[in-house]
Structures are given as structure tokens and as C-alpha cells.
C-alpha positions in Angstrom: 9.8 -11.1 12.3 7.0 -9.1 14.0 5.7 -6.8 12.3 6.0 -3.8 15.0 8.4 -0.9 13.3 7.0 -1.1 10.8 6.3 2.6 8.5 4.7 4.1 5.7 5.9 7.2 4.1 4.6 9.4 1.3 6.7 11.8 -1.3 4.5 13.9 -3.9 7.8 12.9 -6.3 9.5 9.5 -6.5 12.9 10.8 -5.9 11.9 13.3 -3.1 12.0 13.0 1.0 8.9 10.7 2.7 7.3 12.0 5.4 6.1 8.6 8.0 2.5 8.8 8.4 1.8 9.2 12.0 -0.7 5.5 13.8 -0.3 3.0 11.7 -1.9 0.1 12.9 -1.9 -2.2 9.8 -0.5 -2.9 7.1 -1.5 -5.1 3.5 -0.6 -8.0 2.1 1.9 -7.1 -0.4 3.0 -8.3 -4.1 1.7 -9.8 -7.4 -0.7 -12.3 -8.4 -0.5 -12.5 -12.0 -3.7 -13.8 -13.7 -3.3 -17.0 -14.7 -4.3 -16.9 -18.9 -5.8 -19.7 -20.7 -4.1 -20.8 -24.1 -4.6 -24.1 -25.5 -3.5 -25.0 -29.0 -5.6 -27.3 -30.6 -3.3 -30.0 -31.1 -2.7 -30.0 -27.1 -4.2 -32.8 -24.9 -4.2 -30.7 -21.7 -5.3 -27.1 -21.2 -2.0 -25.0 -21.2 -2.0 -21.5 -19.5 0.7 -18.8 -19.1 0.7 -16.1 -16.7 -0.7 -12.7 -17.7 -0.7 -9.1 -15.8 -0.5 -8.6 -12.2 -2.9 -7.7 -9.6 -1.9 -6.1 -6.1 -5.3 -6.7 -5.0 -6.7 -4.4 -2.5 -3.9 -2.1 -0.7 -5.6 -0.7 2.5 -3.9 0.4 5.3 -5.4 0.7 9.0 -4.4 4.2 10.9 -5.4 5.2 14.5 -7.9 8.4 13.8 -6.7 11.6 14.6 -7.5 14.7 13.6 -6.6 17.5 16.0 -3.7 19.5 14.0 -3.4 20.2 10.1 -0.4 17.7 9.7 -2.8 14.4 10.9 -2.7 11.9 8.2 -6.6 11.8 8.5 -6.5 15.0 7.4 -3.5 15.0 4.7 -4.8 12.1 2.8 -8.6 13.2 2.7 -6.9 16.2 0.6 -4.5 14.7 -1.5 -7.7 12.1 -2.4 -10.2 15.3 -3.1 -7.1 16.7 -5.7 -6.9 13.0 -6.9 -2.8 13.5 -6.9 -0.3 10.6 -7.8 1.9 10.3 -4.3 4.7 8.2 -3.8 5.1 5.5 -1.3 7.8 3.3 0.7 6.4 0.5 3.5 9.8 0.3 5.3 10.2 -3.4 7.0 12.4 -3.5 10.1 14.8 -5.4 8.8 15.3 -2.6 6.1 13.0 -3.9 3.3 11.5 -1.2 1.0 8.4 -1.7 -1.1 8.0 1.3 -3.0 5.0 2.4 -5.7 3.1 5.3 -6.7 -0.8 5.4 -5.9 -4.0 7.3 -5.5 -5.9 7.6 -2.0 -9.1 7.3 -0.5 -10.1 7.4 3.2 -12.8 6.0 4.8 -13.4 6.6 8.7 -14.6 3.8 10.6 -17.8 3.1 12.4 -18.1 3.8 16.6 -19.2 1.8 19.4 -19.1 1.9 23.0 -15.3 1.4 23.9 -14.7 1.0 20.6 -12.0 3.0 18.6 -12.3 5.4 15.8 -9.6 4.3 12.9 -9.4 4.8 9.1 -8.6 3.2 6.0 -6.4 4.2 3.4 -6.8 2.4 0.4 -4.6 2.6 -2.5 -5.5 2.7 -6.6 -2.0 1.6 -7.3 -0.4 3.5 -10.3 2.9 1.8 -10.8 4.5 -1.4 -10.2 5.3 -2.2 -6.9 9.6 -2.2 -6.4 10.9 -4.2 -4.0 14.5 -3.6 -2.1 16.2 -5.9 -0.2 18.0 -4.9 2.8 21.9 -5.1 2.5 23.6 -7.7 3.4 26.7 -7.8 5.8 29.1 -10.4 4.5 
């Protein structure tokens, strides 16, 4: 599956409507790696381990930079990250799949050069654990 269609939406509550944010140009890799957790009895004659928490790792997305009208998500993010609020989001796959999680933002604007494009970042401080939806099934 390519991964044109794809969208991200935002809800300030879990249960509200997202709004798509406008230019995305790319998206995360996305689920859990739980640490791996040493614990070894002394009677054992191997090391034994046992998965521990998760990590998401980094969650950044890549938007196209614009910032010409009060509804660009340049601008939208940059002040939910100064009031540090707890957004909801769903990644919609186009086959229907939902990831859904609550987070924190930050943007950071990119660098210029000579036919070179402005973009941002929006990276994630993930505050919940990431559900996963499959798409239904026709049977």
C-alpha cells in the first residue's frame, strides 16, 4: 500500500471531531518497542529477560510550511505547543486503519536553500498509549 491518502487529525478531547491538518508530507514509524529487561535467577544457566514498558520512539511528522491564514497548521500547533495542551490524534491509513493517542507538540521550521522548500516538523511527547483500529472487514 502506498502511503498517499494518508491524514492526520487533531481533537482537543478524545471523543470530539478531528480537524485534518492541511500538507502532510510524512509520516512516522508507528508502534511499540518494549525494552527488553534483564532477569536472571541465580540458579539459571542463560541470561533470561522479559519485556518491560514501551517506547514509541520519536513521533515527528513532516508538513509543507505555510503560514498565510490563522487556520495553517504552522500556526495552530506553534500555539497549542506555547499553552503545552494535551491534543488528541488519529493517523487515518487508506485502507481505513486508525492509530489514535493523545500527545504534546512542538514545531520546528526547517532550514532554506536555493530551490529548496520550507517544511516543519511536528514532534510528538506522546501522553497515552497508542490504539490501534483495524479497518472492517467485508465478509
Amino acid at each position: 500500500m502506498l502511503a498517499n491518502g494518508i491524514k492526520l487529525g487533531y481533537s482537543t478531547s478524545k471523543n470530539g471531531s478531528y480537524t485534518d491538518l492541511e500538507g502532510l508530507k510524512e509520516v512516522p514509524e508507528m508502534g511499540i518497542e518494549p525494552e527488553k529487561v534483564e532477569n536472571t535467577c541465580l540458579s539459571d544457566t542463560v541470561k533470561q529477560y522479559e519485556f518491560g514498558i514501551g517506547d514509541a520512539g520519536d513521533l515527528t511528522y513532516k508538513f509543507k510550511y505555510e503560514n498565510s491564514k490563522s487556520t495553517s497548521p504552522y500556526r495552530v500547533m506553534r500555539a497549542y505547543q506555547a499553552s503545552k495542551t494535551v491534543l488528541y490524534f488519529r493517523e487515518t491509513l487508506p485502507d481505513g486503519t486508525l492509530y489514535d493517542y493523545a500527545a504534546q507538540v512542538s514545531v520546528k521550521r526547517s532550514g532554506g536553500a536555493v530551490n529548496g522548500v520550507l517544511e516543519f516538523d511536528l514532534n510528538m511527547a506522546l501522553q497515552s498509549e497508542i490504539e490501534v483500529t483495524d479497518p472492517s472487514t467485508s465478509a
